[in-house]
C-alpha positions in Angstrom: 0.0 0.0 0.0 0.9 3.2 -0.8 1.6 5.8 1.5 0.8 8.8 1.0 3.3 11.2 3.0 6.2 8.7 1.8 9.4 9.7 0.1 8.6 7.9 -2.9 5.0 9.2 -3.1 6.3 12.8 -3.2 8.9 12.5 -5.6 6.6 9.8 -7.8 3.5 12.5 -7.5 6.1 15.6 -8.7 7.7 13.6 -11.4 4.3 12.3 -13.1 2.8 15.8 -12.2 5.7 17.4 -14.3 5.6 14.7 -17.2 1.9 14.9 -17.5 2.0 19.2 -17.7 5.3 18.8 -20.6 3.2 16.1 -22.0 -0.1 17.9 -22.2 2.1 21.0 -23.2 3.8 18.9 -26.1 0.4 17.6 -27.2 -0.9 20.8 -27.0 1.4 22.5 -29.6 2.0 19.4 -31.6 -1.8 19.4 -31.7 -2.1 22.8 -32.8 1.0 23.1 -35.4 -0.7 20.1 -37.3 -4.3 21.4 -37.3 -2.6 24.6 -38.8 -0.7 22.7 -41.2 -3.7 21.1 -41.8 -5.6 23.9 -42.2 -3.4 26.3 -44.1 -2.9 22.4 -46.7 -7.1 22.5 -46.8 -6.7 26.8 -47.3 -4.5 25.9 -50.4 -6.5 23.7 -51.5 -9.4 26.0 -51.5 -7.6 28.4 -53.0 -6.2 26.2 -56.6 -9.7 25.3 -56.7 -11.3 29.0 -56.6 -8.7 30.1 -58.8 -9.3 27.0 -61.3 -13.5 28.1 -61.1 -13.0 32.0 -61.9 -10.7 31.0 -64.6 -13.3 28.0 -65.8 -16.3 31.1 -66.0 -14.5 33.7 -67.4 -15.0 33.5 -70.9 -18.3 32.6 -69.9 -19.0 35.5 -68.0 -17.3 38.0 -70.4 -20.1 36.6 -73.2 -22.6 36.8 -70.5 -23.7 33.2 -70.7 -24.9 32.6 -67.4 -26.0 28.8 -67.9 -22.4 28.1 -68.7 -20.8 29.0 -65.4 -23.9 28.6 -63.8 -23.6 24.4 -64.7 -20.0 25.0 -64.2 -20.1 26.2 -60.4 -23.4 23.3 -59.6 -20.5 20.7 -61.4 -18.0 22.2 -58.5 -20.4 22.3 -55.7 -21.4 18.7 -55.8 -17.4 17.8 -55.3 -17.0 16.0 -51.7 -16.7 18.6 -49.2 -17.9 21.8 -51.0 -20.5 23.4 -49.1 -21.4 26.4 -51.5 -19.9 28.1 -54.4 -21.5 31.6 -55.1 -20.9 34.9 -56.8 -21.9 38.3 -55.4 -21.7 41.6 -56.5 -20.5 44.8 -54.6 -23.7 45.3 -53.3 -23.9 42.1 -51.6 -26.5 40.5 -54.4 -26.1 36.9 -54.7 -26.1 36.3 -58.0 -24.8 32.7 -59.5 -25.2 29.8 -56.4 -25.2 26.6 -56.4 -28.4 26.6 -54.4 -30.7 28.4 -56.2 -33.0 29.5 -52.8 -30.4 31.8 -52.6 -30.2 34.0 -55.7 -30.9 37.1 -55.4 -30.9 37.4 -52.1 -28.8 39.8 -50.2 -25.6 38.9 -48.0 -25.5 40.3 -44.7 -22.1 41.6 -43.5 -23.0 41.4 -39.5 -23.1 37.4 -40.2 -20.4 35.1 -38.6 -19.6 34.2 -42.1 -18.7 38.0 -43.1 -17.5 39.3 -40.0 -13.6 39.0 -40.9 -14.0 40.7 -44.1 -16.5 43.4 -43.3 -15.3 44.9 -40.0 -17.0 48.5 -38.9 -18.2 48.3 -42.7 -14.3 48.3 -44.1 -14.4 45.6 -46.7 -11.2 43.7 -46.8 -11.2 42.2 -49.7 -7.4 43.3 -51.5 -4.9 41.5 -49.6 -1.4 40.8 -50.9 -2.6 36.9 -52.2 -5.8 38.1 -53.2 -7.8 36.1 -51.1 -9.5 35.9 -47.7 -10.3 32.4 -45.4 -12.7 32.8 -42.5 -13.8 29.9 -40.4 -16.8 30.0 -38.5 -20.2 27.6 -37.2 -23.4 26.4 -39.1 -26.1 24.2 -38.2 -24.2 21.7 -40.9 -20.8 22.0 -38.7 -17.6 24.1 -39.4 -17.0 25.8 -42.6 -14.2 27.2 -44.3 -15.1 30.4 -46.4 -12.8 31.3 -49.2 -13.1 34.7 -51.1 -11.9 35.4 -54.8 -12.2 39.2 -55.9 -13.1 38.9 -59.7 -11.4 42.0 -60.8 -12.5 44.2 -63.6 -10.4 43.3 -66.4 -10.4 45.2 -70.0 -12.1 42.6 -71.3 -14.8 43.5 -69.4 -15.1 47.6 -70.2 -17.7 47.0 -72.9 -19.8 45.7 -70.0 -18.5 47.4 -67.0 -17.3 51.5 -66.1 -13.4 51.7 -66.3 -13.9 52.9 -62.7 -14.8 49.6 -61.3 -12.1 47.9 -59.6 -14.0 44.8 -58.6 -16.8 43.5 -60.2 -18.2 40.7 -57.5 -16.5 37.8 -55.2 -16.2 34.4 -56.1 -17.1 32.8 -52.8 -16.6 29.1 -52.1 -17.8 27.0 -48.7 -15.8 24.3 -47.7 -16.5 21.8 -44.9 -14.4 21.2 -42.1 -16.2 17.9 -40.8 -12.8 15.8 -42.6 -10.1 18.3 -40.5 -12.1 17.9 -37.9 -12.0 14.3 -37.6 -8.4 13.7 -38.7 -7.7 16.1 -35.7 -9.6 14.2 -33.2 -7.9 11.1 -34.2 -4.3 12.7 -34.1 -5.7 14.1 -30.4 -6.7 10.6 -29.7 -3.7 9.0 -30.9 -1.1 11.6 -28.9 -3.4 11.4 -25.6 -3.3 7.2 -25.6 0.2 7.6 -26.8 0.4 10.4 -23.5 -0.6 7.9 -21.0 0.8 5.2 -22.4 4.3 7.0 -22.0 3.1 8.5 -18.5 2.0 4.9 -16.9 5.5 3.3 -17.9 7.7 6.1 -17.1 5.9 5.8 -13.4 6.5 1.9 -13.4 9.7 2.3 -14.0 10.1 5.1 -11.8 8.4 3.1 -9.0 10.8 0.3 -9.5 13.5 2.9 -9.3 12.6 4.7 -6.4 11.3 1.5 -4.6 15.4 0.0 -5.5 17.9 3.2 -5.4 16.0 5.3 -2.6 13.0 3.7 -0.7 14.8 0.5 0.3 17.9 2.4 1.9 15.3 4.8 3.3 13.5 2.2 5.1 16.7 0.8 6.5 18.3 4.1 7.8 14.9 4.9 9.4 14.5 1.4 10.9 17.9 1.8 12.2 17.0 5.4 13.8 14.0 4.1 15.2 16.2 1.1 16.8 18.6 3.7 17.7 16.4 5.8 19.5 14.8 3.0 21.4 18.5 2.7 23.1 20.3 0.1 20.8 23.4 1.4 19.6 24.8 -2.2 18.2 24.2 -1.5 14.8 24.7 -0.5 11.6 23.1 0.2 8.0 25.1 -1.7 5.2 24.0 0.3 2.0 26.3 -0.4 -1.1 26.1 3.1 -2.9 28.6 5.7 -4.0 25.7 8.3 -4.0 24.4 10.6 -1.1 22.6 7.5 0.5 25.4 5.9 1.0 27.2 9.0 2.1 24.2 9.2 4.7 24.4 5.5 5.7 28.3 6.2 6.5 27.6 8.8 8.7 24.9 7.2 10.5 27.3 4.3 11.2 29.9 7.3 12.6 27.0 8.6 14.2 25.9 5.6 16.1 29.9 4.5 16.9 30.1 8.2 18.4 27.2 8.0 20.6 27.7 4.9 21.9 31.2 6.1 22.9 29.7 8.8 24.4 27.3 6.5 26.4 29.7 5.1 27.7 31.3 7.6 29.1 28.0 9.1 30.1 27.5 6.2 32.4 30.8 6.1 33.6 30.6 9.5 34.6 27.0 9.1 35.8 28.5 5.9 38.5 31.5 8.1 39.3 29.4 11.2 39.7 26.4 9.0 41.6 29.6 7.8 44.3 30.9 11.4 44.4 27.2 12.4 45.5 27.0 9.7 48.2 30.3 10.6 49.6 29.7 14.2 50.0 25.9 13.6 51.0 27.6 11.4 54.0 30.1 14.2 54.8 27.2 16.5 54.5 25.1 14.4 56.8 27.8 14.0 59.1 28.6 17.9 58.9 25.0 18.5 59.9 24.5 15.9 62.7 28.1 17.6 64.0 26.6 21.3 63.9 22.9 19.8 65.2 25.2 18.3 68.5 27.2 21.3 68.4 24.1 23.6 68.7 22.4 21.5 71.8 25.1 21.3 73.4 25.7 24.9 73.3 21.9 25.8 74.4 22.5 22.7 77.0 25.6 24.6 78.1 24.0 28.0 79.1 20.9 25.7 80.5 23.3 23.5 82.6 25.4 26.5 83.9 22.1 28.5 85.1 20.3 25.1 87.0 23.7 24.7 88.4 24.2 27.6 89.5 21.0 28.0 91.1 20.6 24.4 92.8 24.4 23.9 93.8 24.2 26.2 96.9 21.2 24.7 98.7 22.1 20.9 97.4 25.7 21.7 99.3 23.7 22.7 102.4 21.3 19.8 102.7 24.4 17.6 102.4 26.3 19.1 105.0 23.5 19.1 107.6 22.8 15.4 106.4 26.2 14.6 106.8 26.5 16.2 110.7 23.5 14.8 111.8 24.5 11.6 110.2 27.7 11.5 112.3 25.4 12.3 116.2 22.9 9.5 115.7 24.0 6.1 117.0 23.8 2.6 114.9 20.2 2.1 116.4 18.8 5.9 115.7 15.8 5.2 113.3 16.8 8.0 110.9 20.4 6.5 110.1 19.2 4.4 107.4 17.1 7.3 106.0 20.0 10.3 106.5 22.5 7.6 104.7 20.0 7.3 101.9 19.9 11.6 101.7 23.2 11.9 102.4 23.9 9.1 98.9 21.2 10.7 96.5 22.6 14.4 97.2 26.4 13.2 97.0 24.9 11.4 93.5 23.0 15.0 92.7 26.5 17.1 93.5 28.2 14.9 91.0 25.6 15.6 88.3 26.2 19.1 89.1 29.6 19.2 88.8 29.1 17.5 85.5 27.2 20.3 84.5 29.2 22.8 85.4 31.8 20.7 83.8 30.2 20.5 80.4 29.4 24.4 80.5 32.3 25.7 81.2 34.8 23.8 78.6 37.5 25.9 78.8 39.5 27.1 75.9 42.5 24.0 75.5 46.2 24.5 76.5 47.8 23.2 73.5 51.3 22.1 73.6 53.3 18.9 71.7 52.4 15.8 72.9 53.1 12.2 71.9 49.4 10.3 71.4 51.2 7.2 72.7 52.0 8.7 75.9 49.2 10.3 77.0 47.2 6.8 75.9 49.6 4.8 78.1 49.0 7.2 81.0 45.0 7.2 80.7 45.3 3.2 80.9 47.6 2.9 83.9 45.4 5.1 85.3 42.0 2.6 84.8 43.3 -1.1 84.5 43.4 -1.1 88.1 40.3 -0.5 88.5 37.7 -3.5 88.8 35.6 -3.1 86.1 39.1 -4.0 83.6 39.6 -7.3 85.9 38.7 -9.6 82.8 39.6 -7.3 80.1 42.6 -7.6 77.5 43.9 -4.4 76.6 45.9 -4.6 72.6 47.8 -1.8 71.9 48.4 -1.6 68.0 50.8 1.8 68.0 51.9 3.2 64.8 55.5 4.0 64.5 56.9 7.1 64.0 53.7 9.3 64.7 54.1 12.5 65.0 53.6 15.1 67.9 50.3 16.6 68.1 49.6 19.9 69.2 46.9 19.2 71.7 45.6 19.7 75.3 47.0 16.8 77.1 44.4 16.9 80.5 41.7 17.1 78.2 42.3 14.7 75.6 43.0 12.1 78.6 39.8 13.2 79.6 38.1 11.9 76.7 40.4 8.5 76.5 39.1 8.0 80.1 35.3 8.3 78.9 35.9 6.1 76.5 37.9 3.2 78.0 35.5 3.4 81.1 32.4 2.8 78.6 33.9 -0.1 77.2 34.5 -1.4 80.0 30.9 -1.1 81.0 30.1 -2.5 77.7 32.5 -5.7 78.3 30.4 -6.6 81.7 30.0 -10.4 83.0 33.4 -12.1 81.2 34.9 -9.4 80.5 36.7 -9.2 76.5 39.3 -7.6 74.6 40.1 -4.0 74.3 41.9 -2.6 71.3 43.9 0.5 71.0 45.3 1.1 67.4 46.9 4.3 65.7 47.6 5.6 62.8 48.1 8.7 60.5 46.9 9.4 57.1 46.5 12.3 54.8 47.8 14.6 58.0 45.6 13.5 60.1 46.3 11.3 63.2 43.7 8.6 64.2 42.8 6.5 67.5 40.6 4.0 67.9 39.2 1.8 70.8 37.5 -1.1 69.8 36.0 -3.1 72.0 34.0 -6.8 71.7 31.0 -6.1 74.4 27.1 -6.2 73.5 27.7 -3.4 70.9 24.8 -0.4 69.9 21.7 -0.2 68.2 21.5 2.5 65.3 18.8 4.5 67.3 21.6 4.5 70.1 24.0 5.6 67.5 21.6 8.8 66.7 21.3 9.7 70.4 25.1 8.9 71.8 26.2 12.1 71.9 23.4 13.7 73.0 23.6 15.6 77.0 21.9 13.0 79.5 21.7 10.1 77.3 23.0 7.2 78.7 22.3 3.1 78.1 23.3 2.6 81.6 21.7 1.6 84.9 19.9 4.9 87.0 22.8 6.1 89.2 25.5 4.6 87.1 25.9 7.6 84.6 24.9 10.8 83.8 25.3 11.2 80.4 27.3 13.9 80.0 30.9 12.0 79.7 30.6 11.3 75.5 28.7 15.1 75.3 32.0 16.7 77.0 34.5 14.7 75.0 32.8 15.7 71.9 32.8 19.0 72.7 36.9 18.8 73.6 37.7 17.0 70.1 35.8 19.9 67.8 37.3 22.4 70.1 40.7 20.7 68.8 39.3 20.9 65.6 38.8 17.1 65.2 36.3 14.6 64.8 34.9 11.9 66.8 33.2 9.1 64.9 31.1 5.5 66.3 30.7 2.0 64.6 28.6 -0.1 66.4 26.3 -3.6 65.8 24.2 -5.2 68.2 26.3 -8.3 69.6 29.9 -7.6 67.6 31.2 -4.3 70.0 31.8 -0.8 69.1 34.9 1.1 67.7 35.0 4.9 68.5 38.0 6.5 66.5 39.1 10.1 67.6 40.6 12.3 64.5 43.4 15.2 65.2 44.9 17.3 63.0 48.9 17.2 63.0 49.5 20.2 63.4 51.9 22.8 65.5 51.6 26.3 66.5 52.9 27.6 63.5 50.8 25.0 61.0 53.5 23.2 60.4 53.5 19.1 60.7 54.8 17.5 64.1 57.8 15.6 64.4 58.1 12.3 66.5 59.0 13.0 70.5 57.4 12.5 73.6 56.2 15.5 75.7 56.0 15.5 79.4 52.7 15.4 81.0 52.2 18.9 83.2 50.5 18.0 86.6 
């Protein structure tokens, strides 16, 4: 089927279009130039044959014997194809005919038949070949009119004024029915003939434009259409040294250059997908830093003001607890109920102090300091202690570390927190502890990991938090991982948890190497100030 918005259609419709308007335009003239050499052959004709009756009546006209040329014109008119033959005078007179109705009757000039000759009442009868054609319509069919001045000769004075220049008109009536017919069948002949040549040249043009054009065509446009649909393993194979195979090479370039460029596409969309995970984590991790930052700052001002205001009457009821503990005897009914006041208020002075601890973090002292010395300090300072009874402590020291430039009481401080947690976190047969260092990209890292009952990720979201704590009611206050938070950003550092129910936790505490001037550390021990 046919389509009409194709390719081929197009150029099929313009090309038959064009033959058929050079065609009709061909037939048209050819048409025409043979119906006038037709007619001017049939004009002759008419001619030799008016010229051959004025000469056959002229003797018989100059002795006046009407008879004679009358039988001579009625011999000429019954001739195939002569309409009329007639002779009028000046005056318009019909006066010899070969039908006889029409003697003496009067031409008229405003008839179709006279029109050429007898314009705005100019009669055109002397023309350079002496004769006139005119073709015009009768009830018979088309006529051809032929005029023949008879001229007033000297033969003719005796009869005729010298004066007279014309004497009447031989006029002869010729029809057109034969022209017309040969020219329908020459009209016939060149339209089948048209057609004929038409219908072929668009068969063959079909068969060219289905071969040379339509069939590449197709296959560039199935290929786009595969192409577009994501399937870039392909290519159009179209032997041709023309345009369409100029075309077909450059979709095959085309196609080779845009799967490269997929592929690249993709490889930059997985690289570009892991850089947006990495710096959405840092993000996260920035914004979970400034969201800890910013409690602990309001919980800062908070702490300092309840502290403030409940440390002075707490300190009272525990020394009147205390003194009236120390007058009543073992038997006194209130001992048991002042050593319960006197342990609650002790517990509520420490909370207080860790309050005022955790508001006023003072600014750190920073001096060089080896990490591995002030880590071996912290835990000679806790593996006494019975909580680290059943506890292995690894140490996994990098060599060659560098000093840090650091606060030394504070950044035991937060080591203490830590082991102490773990510790807490190792309860019933106890485990191993893990302290490991190390330094990369200019940054120096500890971690402490431990193998107790590990975190949950809710936990995780809530560890540094003020006053969140996993342990028993009177065991912890919360605010130990808050402060040592606070102590590693204020040494521009980071503190960072891994944690899974069951497998233990790993905190690792990151510092900057850096000295006073912001130049790197070098390897040394500093002494611990007391």
């Amino acid at each position: 089927m046919i389509k009409l918005r194709s390719l081929k259609t197009k150029i099929l419709l313009s090309v038959i279009i064009v033959v058929v308007v050079i065609e009709g335009l061909f037939l048209y003239l050819n048409i025409k130039s043979l119906s006038r050499q037709i007619l001017d052959k049939t004009e002759e004709e008419a001619f030799n044959l008016s010229e051959t009756i004025r000469l056959s009546i002229r003797n018989a006209m100059i002795k006046d014997r009407r008879d004679e040329y009358q039988r001579i014109i009625d011999d000429v008119a019954q001739r195939k194809g002569i309409a009329e033959v007639r002779i009028f005078n000046k005056q318009g007179e019909i006066t010899v005919s070969s039908d006889s109705s029409k003697v003496g009757t009067v031409v008229d000039k405003k008839a179709e038949a006279c029109y050429g000759c007898h314009r705005e009442d100019e009669a055109k009868v002397l023309l350079p070949s002496d004769s006139k054609t005119r073709t015009y319509h009768t009830e018979k069919g088309s006529l051809l009119g032929l005029i023949n001045p008879i001229y007033n000769e000297p033969s003719c004075y005796p009869c005729h004024p010298k004066i007279t220049k014309v004497l009447g008109v031989l006029d002869i009536m010729i029809s057109l029915e034969d022209f017309e017919k040969e020219r329908t069948q020459i009209y016939n002949r060149m339209m089948i003939s048209g057609v004929i040549s038409v219908v072929v040249l668009g068969l063959l043009l079909i068969l060219l434009l289905t071969r040379v054009v339509n069939r590449p065509i197709d296959k560039l446009l199935a290929a786009t259409k595969t192409a577009a649909h994501g399937n870039l393993d392909q290519t159009v194979s179209i032997r041709s040294h023309d345009e369409l195979g100029e075309l077909s090479e450059s979709f095959n370039n085309m196609i080779t250059e845009l799967k490269r460029s997929r592929d690249a596409i993709e490889e930059w969309t997985q690289t570009l997908e892991h850089r947006v995970q990495e710096r959405t984590q840092e993000l996260q991790r920035i914004q979970d830093q400034l969201v800890r930052a910013g409690k602990m700052v309001a919980l800062g001002e908070l702490a300092a003001g309840v502290a403030h205001e409940i440390n002075n009457p707490l300190t009272g009821v525990l020394t009147f607890s205390s003194l009236m503990l120390k007058k009543v005897d073992e038997n006194h009914p209130w001992k048991k109920d002042l050593e319960n006041i006197v342990q609650q208020t002790t517990r509520c002075r420490n909370i207080v102090r860790g309050l005022l601890d955790f508001a006023r973090q003072r600014k750190p002292d920073k001096k060089e300091w080896d990490i591995h010395t002030i880590i071996n300090q912290t835990v000679t300072l806790v593996e006494n202690q019975a909580r680290f009874q059943n506890i292995k402590i690894n140490k996994e020291f990098k060599a060659d570390m560098p000093l840090l430039f650091i606060d030394a009481d504070q950044i035991q401080q937060v080591f203490m927190n830590i082991l102490i947690n773990a510790a807490d976190a190792m309860t019933g047969d106890g485990g191993i502890l893990t302290i490991k260092t190390n330094l990369k990209d200019g940054i120096a890292e500890v971690s402490f990991t431990d193998t107790g009952s590990g975190m949950s990720k809710e936990t995780l979201s809530k560890l540094f938090a003020p006053f969140f704590t996993t342990k028993e009611t009177g065991k912890g206050t919360g605010l130990g991982l808050a402060i040592s938070y606070g102590i590693i950003q204020s040494h521009n550092g980071d503190i960072d948890v891994e944690s899974e129910v069951g497998k233990g936790s790993t905190f690792r505490i990151k510092l900057p190497v850096e000295k006073q001037n912001g130049e790197l550390g070098k390897s040394g021990e500093g002494e611990k100030e007391k």
